[in-house]
C-alpha positions in Angstrom: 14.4 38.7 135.5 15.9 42.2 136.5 16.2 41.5 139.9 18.4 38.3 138.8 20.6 41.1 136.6 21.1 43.0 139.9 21.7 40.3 142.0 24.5 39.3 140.1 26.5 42.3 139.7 26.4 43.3 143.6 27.8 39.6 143.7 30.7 40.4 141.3 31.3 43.7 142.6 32.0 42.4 146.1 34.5 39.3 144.7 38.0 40.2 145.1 39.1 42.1 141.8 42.4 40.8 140.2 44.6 43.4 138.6 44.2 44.1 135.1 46.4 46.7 133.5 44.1 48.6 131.1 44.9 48.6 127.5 43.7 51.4 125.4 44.1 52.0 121.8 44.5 55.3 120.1 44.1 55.6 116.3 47.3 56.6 115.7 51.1 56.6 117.4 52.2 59.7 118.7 55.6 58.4 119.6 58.1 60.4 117.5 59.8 58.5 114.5 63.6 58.4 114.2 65.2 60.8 111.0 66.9 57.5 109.9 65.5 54.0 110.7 61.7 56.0 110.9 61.1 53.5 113.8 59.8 54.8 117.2 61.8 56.9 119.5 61.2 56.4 123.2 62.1 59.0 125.5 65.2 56.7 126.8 66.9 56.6 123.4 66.2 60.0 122.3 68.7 62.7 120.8 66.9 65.7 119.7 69.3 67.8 117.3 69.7 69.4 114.0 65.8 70.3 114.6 65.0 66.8 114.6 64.4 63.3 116.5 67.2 60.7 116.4 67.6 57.1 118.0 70.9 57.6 120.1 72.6 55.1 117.5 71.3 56.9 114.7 72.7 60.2 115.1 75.8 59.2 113.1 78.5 61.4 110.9 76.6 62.6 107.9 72.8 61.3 109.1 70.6 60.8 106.0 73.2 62.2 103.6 75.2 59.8 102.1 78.1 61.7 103.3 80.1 61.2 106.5 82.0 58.3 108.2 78.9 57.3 110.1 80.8 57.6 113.1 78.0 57.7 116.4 78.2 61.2 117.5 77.4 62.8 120.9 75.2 65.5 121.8 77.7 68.4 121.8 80.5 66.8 119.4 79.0 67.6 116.2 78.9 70.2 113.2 75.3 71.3 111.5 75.6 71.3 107.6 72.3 71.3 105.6 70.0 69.8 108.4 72.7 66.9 108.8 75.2 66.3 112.0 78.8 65.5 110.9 82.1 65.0 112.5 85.0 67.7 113.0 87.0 65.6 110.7 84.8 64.8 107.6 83.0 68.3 108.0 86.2 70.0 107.0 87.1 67.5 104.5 83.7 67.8 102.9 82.6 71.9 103.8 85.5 73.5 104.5 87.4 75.7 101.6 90.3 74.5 100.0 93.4 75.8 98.3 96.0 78.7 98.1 95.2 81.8 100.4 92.7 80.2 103.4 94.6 80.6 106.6 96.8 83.1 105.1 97.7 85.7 106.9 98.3 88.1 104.0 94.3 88.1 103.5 92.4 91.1 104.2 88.7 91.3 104.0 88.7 92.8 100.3 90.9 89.6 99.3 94.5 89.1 99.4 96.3 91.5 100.1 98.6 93.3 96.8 102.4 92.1 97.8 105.4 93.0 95.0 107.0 90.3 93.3 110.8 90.4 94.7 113.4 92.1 91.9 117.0 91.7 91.4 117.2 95.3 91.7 115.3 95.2 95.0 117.3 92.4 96.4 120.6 94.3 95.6 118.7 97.3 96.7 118.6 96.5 100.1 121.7 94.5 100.3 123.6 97.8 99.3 121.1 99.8 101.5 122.3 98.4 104.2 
């Protein structure tokens, strides 16, 4: 009965050998997962930024957030806040400072700087002064 066993695979090893693509499995995925949708990233749709994996259609104004106008953003058209890309726009609406004395050019760098209230008697001062 062995030599029946060997007989038959010298047999089926000189048959013609159709293709088979091999399959292996792995017990786990080592494809990265997308920050939002936590699907697989392939290397196609990948955007790597803020420190972390992104689905080009994912990388949207405010990311996981909540914040934002979940506008798609591109690669160099964004601004980092907290580990989250946003838009120009709603990143100064949301980060930026607000009120009386940003973008004045009275401001020093110990605050604003000390300007006198304008008198009468200074107003006529000069106006006679001159």
């Amino acid at each position: 009965s062995s030599t029946g066993s060997s007989s038959s695979s010298t047999s089926a090893s000189s048959a013609p050998v159709k293709y088979a693509p091999k399959t292996v499995k792995m017990a786990f995925n080592t494809t990265p997962k997308c920050t939002i949708c936590e699907k697989s990233v392939y290397k196609m749709e990948e955007m790597i930024a803020v420190g972390r994996i992104w689905h080009l259609n994912c990388f949207t104004c405010g990311g996981n957030s909540g914040e934002g106008c979940k506008k798609i953003l591109k690669r160099d058209g964004y601004v980092d806040h907290e580990n989250n890309p946003f838009c120009n726009t709603c990143h100064s609406k949301l980060y930026k400072p607000k009120g009386f004395g940003y973008g004045n050019t009275l401001s020093t760098d110990y605050g604003p700087a000390a300007v006198e209230p304008a008198t009468a008697a200074s107003i006529t001062a000069g106006v006679s002064a001159a």
